[in-house]
N, C-alpha and C positions, 0 to 999 in steps of 0.2 A: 432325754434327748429326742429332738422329732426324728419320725422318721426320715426325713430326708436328708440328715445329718448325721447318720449311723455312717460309720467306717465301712461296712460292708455296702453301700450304696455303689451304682456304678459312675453315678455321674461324681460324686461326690469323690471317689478315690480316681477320677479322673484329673478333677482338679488340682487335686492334692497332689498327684503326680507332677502335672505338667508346674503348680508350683513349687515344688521341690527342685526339679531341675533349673527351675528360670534364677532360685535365692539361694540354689549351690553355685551356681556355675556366672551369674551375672552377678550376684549380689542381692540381698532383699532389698537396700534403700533404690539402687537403680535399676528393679524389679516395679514394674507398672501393673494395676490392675488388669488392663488393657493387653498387655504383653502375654498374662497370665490366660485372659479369654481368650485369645488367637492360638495361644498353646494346646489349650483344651476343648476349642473349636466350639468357642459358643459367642454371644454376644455382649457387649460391654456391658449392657443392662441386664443383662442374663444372669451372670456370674454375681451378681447381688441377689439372687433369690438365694443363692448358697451360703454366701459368705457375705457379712455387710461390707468388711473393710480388708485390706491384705494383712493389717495386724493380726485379726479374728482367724485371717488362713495362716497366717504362720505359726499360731498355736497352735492351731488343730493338726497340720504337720508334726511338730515335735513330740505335741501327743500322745498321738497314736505310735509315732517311732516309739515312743519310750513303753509301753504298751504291749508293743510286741516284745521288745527286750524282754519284761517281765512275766510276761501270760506264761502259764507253766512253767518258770523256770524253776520252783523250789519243788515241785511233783518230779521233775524230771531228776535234780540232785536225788531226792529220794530213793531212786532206782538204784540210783547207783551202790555197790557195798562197799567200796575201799573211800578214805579219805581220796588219793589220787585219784581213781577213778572221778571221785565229784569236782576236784581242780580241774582234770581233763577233759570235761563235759562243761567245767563251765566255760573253758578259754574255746573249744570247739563252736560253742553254741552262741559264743559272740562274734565269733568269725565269721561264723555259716552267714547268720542274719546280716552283717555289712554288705554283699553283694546284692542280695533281694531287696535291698534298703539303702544302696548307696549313697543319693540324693538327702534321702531323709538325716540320714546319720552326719551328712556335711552341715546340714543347714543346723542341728543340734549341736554341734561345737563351734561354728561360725557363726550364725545369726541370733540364736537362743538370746545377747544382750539387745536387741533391736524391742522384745518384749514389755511392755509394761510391768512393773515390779508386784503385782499383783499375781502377774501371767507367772513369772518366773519364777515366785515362792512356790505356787503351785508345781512347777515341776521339779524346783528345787526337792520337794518333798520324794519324789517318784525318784529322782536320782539316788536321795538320802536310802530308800527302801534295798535298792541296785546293789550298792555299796554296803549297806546291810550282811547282805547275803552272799557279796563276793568276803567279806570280813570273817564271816562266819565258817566259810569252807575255806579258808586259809588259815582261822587259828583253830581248825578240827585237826586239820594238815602238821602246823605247826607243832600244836602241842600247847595246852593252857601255860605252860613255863614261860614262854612268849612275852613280851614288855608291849603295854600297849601303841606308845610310840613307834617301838619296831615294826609291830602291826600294820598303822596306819601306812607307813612310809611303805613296806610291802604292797599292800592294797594298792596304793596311790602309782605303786610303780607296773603292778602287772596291768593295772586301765590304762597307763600311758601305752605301753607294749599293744595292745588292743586298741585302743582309741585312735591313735597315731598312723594308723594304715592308710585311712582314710586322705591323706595327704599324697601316698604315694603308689597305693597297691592297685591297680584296674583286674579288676576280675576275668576281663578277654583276655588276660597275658599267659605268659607258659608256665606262672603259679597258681596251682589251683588254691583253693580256698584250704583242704585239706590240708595240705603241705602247708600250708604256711599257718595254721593251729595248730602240726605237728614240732614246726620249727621253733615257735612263742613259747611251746610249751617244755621243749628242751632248754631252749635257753634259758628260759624263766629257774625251772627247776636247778639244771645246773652249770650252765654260761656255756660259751662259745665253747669252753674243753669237755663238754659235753655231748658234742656236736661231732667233734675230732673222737672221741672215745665211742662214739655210736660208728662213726664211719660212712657218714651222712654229709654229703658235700654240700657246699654253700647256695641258694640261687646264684647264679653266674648272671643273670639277665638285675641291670642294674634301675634303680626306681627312678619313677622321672619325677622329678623334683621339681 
């Protein structure tokens, strides 16, 4: 990668910002290149020494989103000693990151099909690794007695619980991030009567849909 197309660049994760916000919140297809340089305060012609096409930035958004999900994420399970402890760090650790990453994480579940199937297998892969590793601290959790089917369908159902925020959670609101990976992680474990049996009242403040 040149340097001027390394994530830690400034102009470069400027961009990437200002298009994350424009293909979360308007849409990538009615998302202009032009709309994109006005965001990031540069020029029409400008914003092509970065990126050739808004295809080219829209991968490199979901990218690096998926990137940061994964950079230390299996060092950091390691710390931990208990099975639960590693569930708990892992539901925490996907929490934490959707506010520092809001934009990016919309435009990974909403535009990710706008990409070339080329683009897509490529991430599909990075996803596949995600998934991997959430599988793996759920049948440590579980217990090898586990059906793999059962598995899958667990798996699949604690990403929706995680994934699904992004639809309704704002991080300025009166839940913080914590609370609300203490709450996934209660209910996850053991439902709403778990909740009653903690003695942990519900957010009262209702999501805007």
């Amino acid at each position: 990668m040149e340097e001027s197309r390394k994530p830690s660049s400034k102009r470069i994760s400027s961009i990437a910002k200002a298009g994350a916000e424009l293909f979360a919140t308007k849409g990538f297809v009615e998302t202009s290149m032009h709309d994109v340089a006005t965001a990031a305060k540069l020029s029409k012609g400008g914003i092509y020494h970065y990126f050739t096409s808004k295809t080219e930035l829209l991968d490199f958004i979901i990218n690096s989103f998926i990137d940061i999900v994964l950079e230390g994420l299996e060092e950091d399970l390691e710390k931990e000693k208990t099975d639960m402890d590693k569930l708990r760090k892992l539901i925490f650790r996907h929490v934490e990151i959707y506010p520092q990453n809001m934009y990016k994480a919309k435009v990974l579940i909403s535009e990710a099909h706008n990409l070339p199937r080329k683009s897509r297998k490529k991430i599909l892969v990075k996803e596949k690794e995600y998934y991997r590793i959430i599988t793996e601290v759920l049948s440590g959790y579980l217990g090898s007695s586990i059906e793999k089917d059962q598995l899958t369908m667990i798996t699949f159902s604690l990403l929706g619980m995680c994934n699904w925020i992004y639809r309704w959670y704002n991080p300025k609101g009166p839940i913080t991030w914590e609370q609300l990976s203490e709450t996934i992680f209660d209910i996850f474990l053991k439902g709403i009567s778990g909740l009653k049996e903690k003695g942990q009242a519900l957010p009262q403040t209702l999501p805007n849909t």
